[in-house]
C-alpha positions in Angstrom: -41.9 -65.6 -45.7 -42.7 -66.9 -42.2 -41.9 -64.0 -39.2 -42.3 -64.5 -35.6 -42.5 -61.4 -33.3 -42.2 -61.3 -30.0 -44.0 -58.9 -28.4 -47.8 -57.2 -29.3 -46.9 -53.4 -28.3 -46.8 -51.0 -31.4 -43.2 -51.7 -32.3 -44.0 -55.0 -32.8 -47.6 -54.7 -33.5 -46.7 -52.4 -36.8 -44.2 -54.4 -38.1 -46.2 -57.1 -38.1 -48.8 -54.8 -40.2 -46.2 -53.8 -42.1 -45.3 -56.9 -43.1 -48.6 -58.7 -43.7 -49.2 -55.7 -46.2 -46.5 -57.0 -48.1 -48.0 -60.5 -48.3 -45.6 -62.4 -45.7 -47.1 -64.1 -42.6 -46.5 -63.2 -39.1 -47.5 -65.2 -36.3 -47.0 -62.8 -32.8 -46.6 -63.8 -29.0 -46.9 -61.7 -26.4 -47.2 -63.2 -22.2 -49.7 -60.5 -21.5 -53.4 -60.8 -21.8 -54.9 -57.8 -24.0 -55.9 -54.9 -23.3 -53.1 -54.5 -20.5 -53.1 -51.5 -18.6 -49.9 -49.0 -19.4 -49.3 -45.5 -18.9 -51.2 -42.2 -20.8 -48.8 -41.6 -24.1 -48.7 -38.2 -25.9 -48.9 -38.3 -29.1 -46.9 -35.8 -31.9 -49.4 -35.0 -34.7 -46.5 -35.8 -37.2 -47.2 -39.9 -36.4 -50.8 -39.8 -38.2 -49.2 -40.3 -41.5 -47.5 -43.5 -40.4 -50.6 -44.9 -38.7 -52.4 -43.9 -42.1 -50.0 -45.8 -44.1 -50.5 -49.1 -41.7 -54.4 -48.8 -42.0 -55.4 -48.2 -39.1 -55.6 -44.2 -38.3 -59.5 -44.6 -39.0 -59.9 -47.1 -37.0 -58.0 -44.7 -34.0 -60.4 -41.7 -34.5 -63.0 -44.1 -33.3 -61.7 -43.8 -29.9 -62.8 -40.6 -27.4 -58.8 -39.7 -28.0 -58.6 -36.1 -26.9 -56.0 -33.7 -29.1 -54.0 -30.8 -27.9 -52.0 -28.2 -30.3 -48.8 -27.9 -27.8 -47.2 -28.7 -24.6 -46.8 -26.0 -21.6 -43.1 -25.9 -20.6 -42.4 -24.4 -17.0 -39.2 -23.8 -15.5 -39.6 -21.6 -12.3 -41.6 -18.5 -13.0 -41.5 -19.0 -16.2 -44.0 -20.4 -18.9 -43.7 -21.0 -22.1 -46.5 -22.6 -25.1 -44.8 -24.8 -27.9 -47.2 -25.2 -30.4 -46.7 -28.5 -32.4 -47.6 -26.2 -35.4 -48.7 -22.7 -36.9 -51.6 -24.2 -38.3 -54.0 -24.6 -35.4 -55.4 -28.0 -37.0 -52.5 -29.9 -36.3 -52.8 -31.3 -33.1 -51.6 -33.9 -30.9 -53.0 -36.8 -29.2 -53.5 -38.0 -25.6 -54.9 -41.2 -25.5 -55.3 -44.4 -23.2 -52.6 -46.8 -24.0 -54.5 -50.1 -23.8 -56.5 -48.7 -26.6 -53.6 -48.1 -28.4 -52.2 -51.1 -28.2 -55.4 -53.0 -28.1 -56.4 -51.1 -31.6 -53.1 -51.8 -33.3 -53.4 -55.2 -32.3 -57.0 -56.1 -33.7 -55.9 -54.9 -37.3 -52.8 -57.3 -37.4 -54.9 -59.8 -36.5 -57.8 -58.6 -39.1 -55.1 -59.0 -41.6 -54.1 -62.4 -41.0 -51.3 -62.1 -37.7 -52.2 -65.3 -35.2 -51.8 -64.0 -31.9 -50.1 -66.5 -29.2 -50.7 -65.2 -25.1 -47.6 -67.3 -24.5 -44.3 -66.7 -22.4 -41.2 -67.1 -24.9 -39.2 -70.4 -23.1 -36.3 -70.8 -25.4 -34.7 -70.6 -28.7 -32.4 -72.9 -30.9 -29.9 -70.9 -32.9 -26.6 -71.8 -34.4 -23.0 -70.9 -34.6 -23.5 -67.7 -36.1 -26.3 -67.0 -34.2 -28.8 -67.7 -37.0 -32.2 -69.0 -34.8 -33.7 -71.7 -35.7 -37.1 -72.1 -33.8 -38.2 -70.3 -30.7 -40.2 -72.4 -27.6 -43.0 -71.7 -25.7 -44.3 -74.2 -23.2 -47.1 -75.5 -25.9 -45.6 -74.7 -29.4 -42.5 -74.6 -31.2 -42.5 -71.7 -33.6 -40.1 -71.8 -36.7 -39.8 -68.8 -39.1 -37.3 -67.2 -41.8 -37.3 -63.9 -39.7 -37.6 -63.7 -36.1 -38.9 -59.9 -34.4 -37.8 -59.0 -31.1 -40.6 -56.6 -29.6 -40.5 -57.3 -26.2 -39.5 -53.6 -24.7 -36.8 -53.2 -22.2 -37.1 -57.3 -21.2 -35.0 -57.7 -24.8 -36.0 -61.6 -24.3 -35.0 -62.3 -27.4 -31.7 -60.3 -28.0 -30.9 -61.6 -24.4 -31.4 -65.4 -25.1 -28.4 -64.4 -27.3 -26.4 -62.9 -25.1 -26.4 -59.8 -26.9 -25.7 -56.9 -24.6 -26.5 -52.8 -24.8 -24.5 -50.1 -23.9 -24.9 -46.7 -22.1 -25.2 -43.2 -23.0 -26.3 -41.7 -19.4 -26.0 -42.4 -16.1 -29.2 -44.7 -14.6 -32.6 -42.4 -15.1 -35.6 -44.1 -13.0 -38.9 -42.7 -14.3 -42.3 -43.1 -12.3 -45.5 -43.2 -14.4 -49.0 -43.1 -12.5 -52.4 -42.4 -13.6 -55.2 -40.9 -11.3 -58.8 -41.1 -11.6 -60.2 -37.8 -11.0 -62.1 -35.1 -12.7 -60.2 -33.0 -14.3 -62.2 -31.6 -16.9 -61.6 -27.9 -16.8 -58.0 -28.2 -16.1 -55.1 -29.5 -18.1 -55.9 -28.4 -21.4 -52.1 -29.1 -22.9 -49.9 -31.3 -21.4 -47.3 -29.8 -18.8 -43.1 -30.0 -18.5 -42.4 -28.4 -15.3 -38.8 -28.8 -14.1 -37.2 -28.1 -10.8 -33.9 -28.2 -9.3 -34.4 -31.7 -8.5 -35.9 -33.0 -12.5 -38.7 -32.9 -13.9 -42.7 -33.6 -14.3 -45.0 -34.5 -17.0 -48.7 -34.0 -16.4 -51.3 -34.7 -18.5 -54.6 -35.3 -19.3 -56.0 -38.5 -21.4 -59.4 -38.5 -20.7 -61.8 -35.8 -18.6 -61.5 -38.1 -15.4 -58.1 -39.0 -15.4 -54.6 -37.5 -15.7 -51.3 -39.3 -16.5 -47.9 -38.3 -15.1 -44.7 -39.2 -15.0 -41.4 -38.3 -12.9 -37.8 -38.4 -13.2 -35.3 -37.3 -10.7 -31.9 -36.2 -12.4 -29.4 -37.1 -9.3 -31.8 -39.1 -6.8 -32.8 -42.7 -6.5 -34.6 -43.1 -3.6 -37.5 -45.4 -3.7 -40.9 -43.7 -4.1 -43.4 -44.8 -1.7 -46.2 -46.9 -3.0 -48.6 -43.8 -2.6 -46.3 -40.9 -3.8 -47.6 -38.2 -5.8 -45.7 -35.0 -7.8 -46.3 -31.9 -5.9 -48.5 -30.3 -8.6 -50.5 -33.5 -7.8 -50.6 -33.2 -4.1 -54.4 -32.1 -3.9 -55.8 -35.5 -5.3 -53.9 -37.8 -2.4 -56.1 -40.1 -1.6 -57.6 -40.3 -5.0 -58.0 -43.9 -7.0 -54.3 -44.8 -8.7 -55.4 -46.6 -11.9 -51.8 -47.7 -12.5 -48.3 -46.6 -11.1 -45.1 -48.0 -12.4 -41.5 -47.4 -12.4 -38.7 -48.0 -15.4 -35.6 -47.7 -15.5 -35.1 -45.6 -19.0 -31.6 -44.8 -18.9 -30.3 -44.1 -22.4 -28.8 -47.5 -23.8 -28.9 -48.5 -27.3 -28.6 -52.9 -28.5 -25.2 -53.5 -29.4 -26.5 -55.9 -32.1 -29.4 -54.8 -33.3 -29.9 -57.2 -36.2 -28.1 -60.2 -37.5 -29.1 -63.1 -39.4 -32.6 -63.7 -39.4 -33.1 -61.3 -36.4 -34.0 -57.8 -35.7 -34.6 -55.8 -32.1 -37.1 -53.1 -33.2 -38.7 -50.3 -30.4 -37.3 -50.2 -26.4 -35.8 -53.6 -27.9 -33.3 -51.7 -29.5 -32.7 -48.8 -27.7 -34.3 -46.8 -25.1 -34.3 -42.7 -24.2 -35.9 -41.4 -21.2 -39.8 -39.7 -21.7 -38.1 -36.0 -22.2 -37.4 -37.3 -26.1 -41.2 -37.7 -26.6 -40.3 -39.8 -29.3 -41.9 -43.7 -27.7 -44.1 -44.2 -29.7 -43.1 -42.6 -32.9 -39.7 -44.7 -32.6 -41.7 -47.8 -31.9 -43.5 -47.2 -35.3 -40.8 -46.5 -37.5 -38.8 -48.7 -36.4 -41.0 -51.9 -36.8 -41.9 -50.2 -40.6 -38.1 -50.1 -41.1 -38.1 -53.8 -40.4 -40.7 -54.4 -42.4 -39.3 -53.0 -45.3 -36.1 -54.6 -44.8 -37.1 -57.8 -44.7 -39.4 -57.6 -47.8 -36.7 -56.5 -50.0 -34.2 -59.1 -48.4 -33.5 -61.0 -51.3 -32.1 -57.7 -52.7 -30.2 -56.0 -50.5 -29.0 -59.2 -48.2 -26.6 -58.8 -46.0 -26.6 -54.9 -46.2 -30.2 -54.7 -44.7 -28.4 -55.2 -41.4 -25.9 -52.4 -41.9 -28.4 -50.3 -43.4 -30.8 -51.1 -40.0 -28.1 -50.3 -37.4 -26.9 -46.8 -38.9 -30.5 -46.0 -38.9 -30.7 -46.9 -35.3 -27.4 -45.3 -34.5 -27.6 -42.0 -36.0 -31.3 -41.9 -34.7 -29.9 -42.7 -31.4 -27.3 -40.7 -31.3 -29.1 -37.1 -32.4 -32.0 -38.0 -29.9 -29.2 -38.1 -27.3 -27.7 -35.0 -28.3 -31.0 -33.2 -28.1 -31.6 -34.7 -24.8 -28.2 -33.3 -23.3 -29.3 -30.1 -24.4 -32.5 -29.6 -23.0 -31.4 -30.9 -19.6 -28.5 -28.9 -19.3 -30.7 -25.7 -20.9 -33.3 -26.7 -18.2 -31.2 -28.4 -15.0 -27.8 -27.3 -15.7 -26.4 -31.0 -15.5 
């Protein structure tokens, strides 16, 4: 079978793997240029036997990836280590997202993905919202499966005026990354939460540290040079990115019909407390994957199967996430 997937981060890049292992081919498009520069991730060791299963965890232990065996939670005085593990060997990963991405990417293509930089124009679909070919300015792309990939813009699930709904009220997160030396400090990554939210600090390579921040009640527009306050001795120091996203918890209403599935921040998005990104990005385009291959057997249930999946992952990720913000902030 022919798949198009729109979209070359890991959600889209490992289904496309995925797939390609199975024999099918995938042609993806992506409007960025690659590598593009994205925020730090950290990694849960418990992904490396996913990224084994799509080929490429060799290829990833090329990289200068640093690994960590827990993440430092703070919450006034108080400190507390939560290893990933007993066993001391299994550690994490903090690594630079463009070589991520970048990695993931290459082996598609090594496997036979054709890689479009194009900006998705259109698509033809029918009554029941079967699509028929999607447009870019220089190609018309036809398939049996179409992959939507594209993160929070949804272009694809949006060209078909499917909506999402929900689950908190709006969460604005700032990522930044600074270029500094911080080689003897920032040995595990770092929760700290206030009375106000919380910060994520950590460190991806010996000269740079990656953060994030999300305040709970307050909206306010950050200033283009804003820092945490645990950050507050490097002002002045080079930004390498800084970003905001609105990850308010909202899940796809449709997340697959007919001959199209929204895998990753497609389908739905948490905010960066649920530490599950990447892991969800992953699975989810596998989940795809698999459904698709083994179409002609399970037809029209692939779809139910593929949004109780979703749901019920959903759904328990939210009811951790209540927890641990009303354990840590009371709200």
């Amino acid at each position: 079978m022919k798949i198009v997937i729109v979209g070359a981060g890991p959600a889209g890049t490992a289904c496309a793997i995925a797939l390609l292992q199975a024999g099918h081919q995938v042609s993806i498009i992506d409007k960025s240029s690659f590598p593009r520069p994205a925020p730090g991730e950290t990694l849960h060791p418990g992904v490396e036997p996913l990224l084994q299963q799509l080929g490429v965890l060799g290829k990833l232990k090329q990289y200068d990836f640093l690994r960590m065996d827990g993440v430092l939670s703070r919450r006034g005085d108080g400190e507390i280590f939560m290893p990933y593990h007993d066993n001391e060997q299994w550690q994490g990963y903090q690594f630079i997202r463009e070589d991520f991405d970048m990695a993931l990417l290459a082996h598609a293509q090594s496997l036979g993905a054709e890689f479009y930089q194009a900006n998705p124009q259109s698509i033809e679909h029918d009554n029941n919202g079967c699509i028929i070919a999607l447009h870019c300015a220089e190609k018309r792309f036809e398939a049996d499966y179409f992959i939507d990939a594209s993160g929070q813009r949804r272009w694809l699930t949006q060209s078909l005026n499917i909506g999402t709904s929900p689950h908190s009220h709006q969460h604005i997160v700032y990522y930044g990354q600074l270029i500094v030396d911080v080689s003897e400090r920032y040995h595990r990554p770092e929760m700290t939460w206030d009375e106000a939210g919380w910060t994520w600090i950590a460190r991806i390579k010996n000269d740079r540290l990656s953060w994030a921040r999300l305040d709970i009640h307050g909206h306010e527009r950050k200033p283009r040079n804003w820092l945490p306050t645990q950050l507050h001795q490097y002002a002045g120091m080079n930004f390498s990115i800084r970003q905001a996203r609105d990850m308010t918890w909202r899940i796809v209403d449709t997340p697959s019909q007919a001959n199209y599935f929204a895998v990753g921040d497609a389908a739905f998005v948490l905010d960066p407390a649920s530490s599950h990104g990447v892991l969800k990005a992953l699975m989810s385009g596998i989940m795809v994957s698999h459904l698709i291959d083994n179409v002609g057997t399970l037809g029209n249930e692939a779809h139910t199967i593929y949004a109780q999946w979703l749901k019920q992952w959903f759904e328990g990720d939210v009811t951790k996430l209540r927890a641990l913000y009303q354990n840590n902030h009371g709200s």
